[in-house]
N, C-alpha and C positions, 0 to 999 in steps of 0.2 A: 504494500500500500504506500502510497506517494501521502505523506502526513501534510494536510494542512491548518498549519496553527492560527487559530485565530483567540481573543481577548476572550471569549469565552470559554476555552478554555484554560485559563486561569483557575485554580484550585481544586481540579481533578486530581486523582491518584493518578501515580503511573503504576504497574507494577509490571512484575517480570512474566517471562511463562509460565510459570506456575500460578500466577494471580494474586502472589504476595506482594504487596506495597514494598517499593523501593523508594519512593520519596512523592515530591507534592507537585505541580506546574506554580512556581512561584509570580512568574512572571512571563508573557509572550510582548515581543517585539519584530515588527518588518515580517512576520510570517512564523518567529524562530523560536521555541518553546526554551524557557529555564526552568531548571529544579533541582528545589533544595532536598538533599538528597536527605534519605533516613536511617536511622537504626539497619534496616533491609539490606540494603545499597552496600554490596560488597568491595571488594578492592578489584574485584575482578573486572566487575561493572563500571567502576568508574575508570580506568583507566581504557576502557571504550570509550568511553563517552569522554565530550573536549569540559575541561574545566576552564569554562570561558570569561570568569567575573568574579569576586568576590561583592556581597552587600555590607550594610551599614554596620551590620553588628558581626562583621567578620566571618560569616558563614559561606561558607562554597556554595554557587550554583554550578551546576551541568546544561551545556545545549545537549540537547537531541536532536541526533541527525533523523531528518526525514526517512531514511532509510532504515533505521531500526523500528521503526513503528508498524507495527502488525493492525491495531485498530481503535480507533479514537470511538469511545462512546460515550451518553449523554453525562456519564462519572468519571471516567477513568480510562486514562491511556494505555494502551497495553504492548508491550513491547516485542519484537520479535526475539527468536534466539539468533545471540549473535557470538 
């Protein structure tokens, strides 16, 4: 699936294959989804994903590439295996 992020969805889960939450959509910009990642969100996982920002209170966001995205629904992004 070709991911397109839009503003709403801001505060969806992402979560992994398995359906466990890996973190939150913090913020979407220009098309580009962030999240702050969680508890879930392995070392594995993150060093796929681009650590493209830091916020206010010092915590790491993640982009997600378009291409890891398996299905966006009306809660939660779900991720493909990657």
């Amino acid at each position: 699936m070709c991911a397109n992020f839009t503003v709403d969805d801001e505060g969806k889960s992402v979560v992994n294959t398995n359906g466990k939450e890996i973190g939150v959509v913090q913020d979407v910009e220009a098309g580009v989804a962030y999240v702050e990642p969680g508890p879930e969100m392995t070392d594995s996982i993150k060093s796929r994903l681009r650590r493209d920002r830091d916020v206010a209170d010092g915590m790491e966001n993640y982009q997600i590439d378009e291409d890891y995205v398996d299905e966006i629904t009306g809660g939660e992004v779900r991720l493909q295996r990657f």
